[in-house]
Structure formats: C-alpha cells, structure tokens
SELUM-936468 format. One line per 3 residues: number of its first residue (from 1); their letters; for each residue x, y, z of C-alpha. Coordinates in steps of 0.25 Angstrom, whole numbers, m for minus. Each point is the difference from the previous one (the first is absolute). Layout:
N
NUM> A> X,Y,Z; ...
END
This chain:
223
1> XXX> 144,56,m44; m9,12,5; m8,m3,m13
4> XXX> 0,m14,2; m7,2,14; m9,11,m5
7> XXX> m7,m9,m10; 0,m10,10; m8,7,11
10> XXX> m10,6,m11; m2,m15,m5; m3,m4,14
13> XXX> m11,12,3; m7,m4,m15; m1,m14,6
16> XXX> m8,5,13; m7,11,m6; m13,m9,m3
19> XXX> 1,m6,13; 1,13,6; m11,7,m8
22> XXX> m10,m12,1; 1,m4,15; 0,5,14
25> XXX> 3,m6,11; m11,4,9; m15,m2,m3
28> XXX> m7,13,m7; m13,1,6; m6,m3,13
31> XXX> m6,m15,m5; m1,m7,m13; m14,m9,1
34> XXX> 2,m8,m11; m9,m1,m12; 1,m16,m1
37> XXX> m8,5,m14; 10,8,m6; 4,m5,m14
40> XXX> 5,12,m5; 15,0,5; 9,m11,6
43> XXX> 9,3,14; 4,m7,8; m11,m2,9
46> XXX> m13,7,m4; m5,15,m5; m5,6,11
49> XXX> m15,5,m1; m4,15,1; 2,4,14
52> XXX> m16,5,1; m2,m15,m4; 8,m5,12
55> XXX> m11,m3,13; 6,m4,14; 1,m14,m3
58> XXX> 13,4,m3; 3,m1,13; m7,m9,7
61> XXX> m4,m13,m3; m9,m13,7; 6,m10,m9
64> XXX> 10,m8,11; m12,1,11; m7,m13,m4
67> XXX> 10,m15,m1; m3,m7,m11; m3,m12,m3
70> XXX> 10,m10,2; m7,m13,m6; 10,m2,m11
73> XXX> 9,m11,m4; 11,9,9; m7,1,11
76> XXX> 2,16,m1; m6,13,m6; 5,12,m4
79> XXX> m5,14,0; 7,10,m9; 1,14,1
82> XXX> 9,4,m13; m3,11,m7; m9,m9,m9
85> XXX> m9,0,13; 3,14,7; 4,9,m12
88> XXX> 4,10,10; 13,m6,1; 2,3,m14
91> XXX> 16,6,0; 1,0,16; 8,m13,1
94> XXX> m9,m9,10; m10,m8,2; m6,m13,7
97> XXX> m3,m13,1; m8,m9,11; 1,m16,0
100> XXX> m10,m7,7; 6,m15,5; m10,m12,3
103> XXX> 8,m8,9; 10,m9,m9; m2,11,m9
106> XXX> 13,4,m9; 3,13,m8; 8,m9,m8
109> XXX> 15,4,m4; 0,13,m8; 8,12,m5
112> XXX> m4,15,m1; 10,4,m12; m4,16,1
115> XXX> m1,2,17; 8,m2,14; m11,m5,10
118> XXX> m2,3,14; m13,m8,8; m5,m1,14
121> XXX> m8,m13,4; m13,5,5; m7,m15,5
124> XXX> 5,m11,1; 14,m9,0; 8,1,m14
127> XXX> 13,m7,m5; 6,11,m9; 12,m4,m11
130> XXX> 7,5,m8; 11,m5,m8; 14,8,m4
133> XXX> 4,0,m13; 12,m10,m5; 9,10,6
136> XXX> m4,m4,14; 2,m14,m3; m17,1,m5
139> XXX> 0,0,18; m15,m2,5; m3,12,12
142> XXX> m12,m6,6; m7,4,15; m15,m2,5
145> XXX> m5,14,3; m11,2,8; m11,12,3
148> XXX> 8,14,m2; 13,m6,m5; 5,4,m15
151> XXX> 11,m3,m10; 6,5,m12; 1,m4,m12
154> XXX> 13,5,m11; m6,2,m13; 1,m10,m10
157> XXX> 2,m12,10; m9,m11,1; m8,m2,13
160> XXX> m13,m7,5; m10,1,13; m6,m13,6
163> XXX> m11,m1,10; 7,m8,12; m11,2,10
166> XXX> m14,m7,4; m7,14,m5; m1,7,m10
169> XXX> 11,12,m4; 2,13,m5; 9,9,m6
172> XXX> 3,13,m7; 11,6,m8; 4,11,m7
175> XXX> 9,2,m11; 6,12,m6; m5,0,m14
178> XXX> m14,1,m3; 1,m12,m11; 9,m10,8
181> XXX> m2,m11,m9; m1,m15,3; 5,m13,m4
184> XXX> m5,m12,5; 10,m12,m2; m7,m9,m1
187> XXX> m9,6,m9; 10,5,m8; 7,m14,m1
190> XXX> m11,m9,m3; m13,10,m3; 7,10,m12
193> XXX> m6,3,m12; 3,m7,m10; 7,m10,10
196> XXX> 14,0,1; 6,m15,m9; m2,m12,9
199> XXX> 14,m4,m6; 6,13,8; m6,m2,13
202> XXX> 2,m15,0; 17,4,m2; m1,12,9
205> XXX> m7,m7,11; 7,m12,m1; m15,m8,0
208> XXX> m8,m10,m9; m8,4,m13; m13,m5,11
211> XXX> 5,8,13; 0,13,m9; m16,m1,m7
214> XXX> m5,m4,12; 5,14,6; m2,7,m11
217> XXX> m15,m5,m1; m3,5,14; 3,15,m4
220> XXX> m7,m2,m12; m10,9,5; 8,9,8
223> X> m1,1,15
END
C-alpha cells in the first residue's frame, strides 16, 4: 500500500514538473513591449523587445482621444486599443476599446470569446443587451444607460449597444486580456469565409433558400 502511494505521488510531481519549471505565475520583468515583428518564437502573446528598445509609449497613449468616424453601415465606430495597437500591453492582461454611435447607430450583437468587459457611457443615451446563455433561458438584460453609467459584461456572452438618443454617443470599455477577440454574428453567420452551406442555414434558421443570399450578400464585404 505504502509502495502503491509512493509511486503515485512521484507520478503526480513528473506530471507538474514542466509546468513548474516552464511557468510562473507572476510577470518577470517590469513590462513586456511587444515586438509585433517577432518571428523567432511563438507564446502566447508576443516576444517582448529588448528593454533599451522600450520608449514611453508603453505607457501612454492618444489613441481613444479622437471619435471615429461613425459613417458606416452600423452607424458606429470602433477604436481599438489591443496590444496590436498599444504593444505595451503585451502580457499585462488589459486593454481598451472606444465606439463612437451616430444616432441609430448599433454595435450590432457580438461575443468577446477571450475577455469579461466593463464599460462606462461617456456621451449620450445607450440601450446596452446582453443575452444569457441557454442556461438562463437565452434571458435578454437590457437597460438605457446614460452619461457616467456602466455595465458588465460575463465573458463569452453575447451583448450589443444601440444609440437611443437625438445625439450622438459614446463609450469606453476595457477588457482584461489584451487580445479580447471578436465575433460579429452577423458577420459570422452570413459574411464567413468560405460561406457557411446555404442548405445549413436555410434548416437552422428555419427560412427560405432567398431570405438567406439576400443576408449573406449584404455581409459579403464585411461591415
């Protein structure tokens, strides 16, 4: 029995070994600037670049000061501040996007697979939703929120912002990863690449063969 539980704790220190040798749980260095250049190796994220190499704008950035242009087929714009745009954020967890809302405007139903979200509404009047999972019954948690307000969005769940105001609206959020990902539904559903079988949709969605190409033809070229 002794031997029996011996052999099984050594088996169960040979399986963490790696992990413990080749991880730690707290960053290493002061900052990791990313070098989105780097080729050499592959993390998860980016190889930082030398730390000589690494000027303030590390730190500080201007990128969220200006709205963006919100004459799109959405009515919206968004501004991202990932570590595609702010390398500093390379390994820290965090970045930051602002969406600009013309009044109509939508940031249409979408899902952040790799981030939880937490936003604040900096102008303007805006329907916030955000859809529970089949868990909950796929329960729609909707409010208008105006100038100062925030919300909270779970990671994973599906949520949208729309301008309900006379003005125009703005926002910013932050997410903790610095690569939050996103999928657009509709996008996804009717704009992938190469599409997704007309046959599929037509059963999933319980539509005719002409109501899904006409969707599909307006993602054709993204958003």
């Amino acid at each position: 029995m002794a031997y029996s539980k011996n052999l099984a704790v050594l088996f169960t220190m040979l399986l963490l070994a790696p992990s413990i040798l080749a991880t730690d749980p707290d960053p290493l260095q002061d900052f990791c600037v990313a070098d989105l250049n780097g080729k050499a190796i592959s993390v998860n994220g980016h190889p930082c670049k030398p730390m000589s190499e690494a000027g303030d704008d590390f730190l500080f950035s201007s990128k969220l000061a200006m709205a963006g242009n919100t004459s799109t087929p959405n009515g919206s714009a968004v501004t991202e501040l990932d570590v595609a745009e702010w390398p500093g954020t390379n390994t820290l967890g965090v970045s930051m996007n602002r969406v600009d809302f013309a009044p109509g405007g939508t940031n249409p139903p979408h899902i952040h697979p790799r981030a939880t979200e937490i936003g604040i509404v900096m102008k303007g009047e805006l329907l916030v939703g955000i859809i529970g999972s089949l868990d909950s019954g796929n329960k729609l948690y909707s409010k208008v929120l105006r100038t100062g307000e925030t919300f909270l969005i779970p990671r994973g769940l599906m949520h949208f912002q729309f301008n309900v105001g006379k003005t125009e609206a703005s926002m910013v959020v932050s997410f903790n990863s610095q690569n939050p990902g996103i999928v657009f539904v509709p996008l996804t559903v009717f704009g992938s690449n190469p599409p997704i079988p007309t046959t599929v949709l037509t059963k999933a969605l319980r539509v005719d063969v002409g109501v899904v190409e006409l969707l599909k033809s307006k993602f054709t070229s993204g958003f």
